[in-house]
C-alpha positions in Angstrom: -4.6 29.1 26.1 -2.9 25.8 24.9 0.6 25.7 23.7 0.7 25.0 19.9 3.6 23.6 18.3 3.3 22.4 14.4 6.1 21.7 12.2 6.7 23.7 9.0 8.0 22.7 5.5 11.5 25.1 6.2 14.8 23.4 6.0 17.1 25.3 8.3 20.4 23.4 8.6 18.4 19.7 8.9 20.3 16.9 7.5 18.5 13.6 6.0 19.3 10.2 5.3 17.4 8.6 2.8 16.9 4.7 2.9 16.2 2.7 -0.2 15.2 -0.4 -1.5 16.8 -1.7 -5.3 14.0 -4.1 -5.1 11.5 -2.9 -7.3 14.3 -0.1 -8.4 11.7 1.1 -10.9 9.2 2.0 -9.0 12.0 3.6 -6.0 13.9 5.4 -7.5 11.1 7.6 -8.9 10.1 7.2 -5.6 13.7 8.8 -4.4 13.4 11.5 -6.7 10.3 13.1 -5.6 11.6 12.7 -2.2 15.0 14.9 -3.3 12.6 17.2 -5.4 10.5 17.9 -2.8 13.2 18.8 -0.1 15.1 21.1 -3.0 11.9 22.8 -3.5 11.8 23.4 0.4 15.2 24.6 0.8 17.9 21.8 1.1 20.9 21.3 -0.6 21.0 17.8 -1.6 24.4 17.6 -2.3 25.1 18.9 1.1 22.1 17.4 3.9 21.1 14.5 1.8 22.8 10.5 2.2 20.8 8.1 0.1 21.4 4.8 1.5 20.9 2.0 -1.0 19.7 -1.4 0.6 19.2 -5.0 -1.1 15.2 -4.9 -0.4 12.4 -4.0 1.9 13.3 -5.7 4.6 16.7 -4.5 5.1 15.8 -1.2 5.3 14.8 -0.6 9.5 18.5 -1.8 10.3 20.1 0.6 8.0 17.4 3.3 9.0 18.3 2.6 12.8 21.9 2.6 12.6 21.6 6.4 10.3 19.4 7.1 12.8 21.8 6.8 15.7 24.5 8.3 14.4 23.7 11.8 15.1 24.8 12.7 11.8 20.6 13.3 10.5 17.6 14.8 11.9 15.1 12.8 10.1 15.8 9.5 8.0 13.3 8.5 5.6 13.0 4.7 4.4 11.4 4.3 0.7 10.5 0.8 -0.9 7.6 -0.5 -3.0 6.6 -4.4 -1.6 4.3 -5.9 -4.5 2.0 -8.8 -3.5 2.9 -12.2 -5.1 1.4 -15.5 -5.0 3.1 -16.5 -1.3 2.8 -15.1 1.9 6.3 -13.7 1.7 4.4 -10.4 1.0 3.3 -10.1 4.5 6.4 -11.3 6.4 8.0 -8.2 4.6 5.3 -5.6 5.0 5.3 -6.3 8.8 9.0 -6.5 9.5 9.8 -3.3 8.0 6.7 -1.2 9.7 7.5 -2.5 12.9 11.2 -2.3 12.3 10.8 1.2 11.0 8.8 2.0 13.9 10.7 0.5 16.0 14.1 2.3 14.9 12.4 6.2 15.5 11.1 4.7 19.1 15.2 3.3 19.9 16.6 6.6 19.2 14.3 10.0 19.0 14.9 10.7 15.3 12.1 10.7 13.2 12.2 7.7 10.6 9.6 7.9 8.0 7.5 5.4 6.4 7.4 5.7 3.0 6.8 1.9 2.1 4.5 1.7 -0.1 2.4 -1.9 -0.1 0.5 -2.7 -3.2 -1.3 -5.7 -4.5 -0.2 -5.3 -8.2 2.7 -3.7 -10.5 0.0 -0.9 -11.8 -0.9 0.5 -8.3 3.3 0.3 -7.1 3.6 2.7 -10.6 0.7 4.7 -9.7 2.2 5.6 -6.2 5.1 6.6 -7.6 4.1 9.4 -9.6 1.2 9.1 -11.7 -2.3 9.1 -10.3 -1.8 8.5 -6.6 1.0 11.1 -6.2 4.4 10.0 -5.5 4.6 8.7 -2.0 8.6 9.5 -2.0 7.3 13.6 -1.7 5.1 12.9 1.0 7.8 11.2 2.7 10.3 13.8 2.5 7.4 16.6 3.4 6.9 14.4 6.6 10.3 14.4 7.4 10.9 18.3 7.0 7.8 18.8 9.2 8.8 16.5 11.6 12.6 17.3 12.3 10.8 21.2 12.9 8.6 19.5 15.5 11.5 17.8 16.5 13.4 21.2 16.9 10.8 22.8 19.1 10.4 20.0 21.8 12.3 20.2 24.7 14.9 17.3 25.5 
């Protein structure tokens, strides 16, 4: 029989680094509080495992996220912004740096960095995300990292 191993939504003694855009503040920060809600509700102290990081926009966020990352101070560092389409092509030099440089910032150093960039085409659909009818994406971030620094925990090396 297969070896299983599946993270759970438990904090244990996991610290987090949060990494946020003030671009589009009104949509992240309600983004950022879902995000400390959820891991509350799951058993962290926010005051005590929780760094939010504020950032200038999107695309500063991987560097931040890389350098929390690989400080050995947090077991899962989760990067939340909301990139709105405009009228130039400025939209997709963002949304492509930060995924890869997100990406690219859990490959460097082991530690889980979550996506939660959300990537809209209007206003409405950035709001949505962040709390109305699509959820809040700043939750499932923080659920992702929970589960992840447990998966994390179990693998050897």
């Amino acid at each position: 029989m297969p070896t299983h191993i599946e993270g759970d939504l438990v904090a244990g003694d996991h610290q987090f680094a949060i990494v946020v855009s003030r671009f589009n503040e009104f949509v992240t920060e309600q983004m950022v509080d879902g995000a400390l809600n959820t891991l509350e509700r799951h058993g962290v102290d926010p005051e005590a495992a929780v760094t939010v990081v504020h950032v200038p926009g999107a695309r500063e966020i991987p560097v931040v996220a890389q350098r929390c990352a690989r400080s050995g101070s947090y077991d899962a560092v989760l990067c939340i912004g909301a990139v709105i389409r405009g009228a130039t092509d400025h939209f997709d030099y963002v949304c492509s740096g930060v995924s890869s440089g997100t990406l690219q910032a859990s490959m460097d150093t082991d530690v889980p960095v979550i996506f939660g960039v959300i990537t809209t085409d209007t206003i409405e659909q950035a709001i949505e995300r962040a709390g109305t009818k699509a959820g809040n994406k700043g939750r499932d971030a923080a659920a992702a990292a929970l589960e992840m620094a447990n998966v994390m925990d179990q693998l050897p090396g």
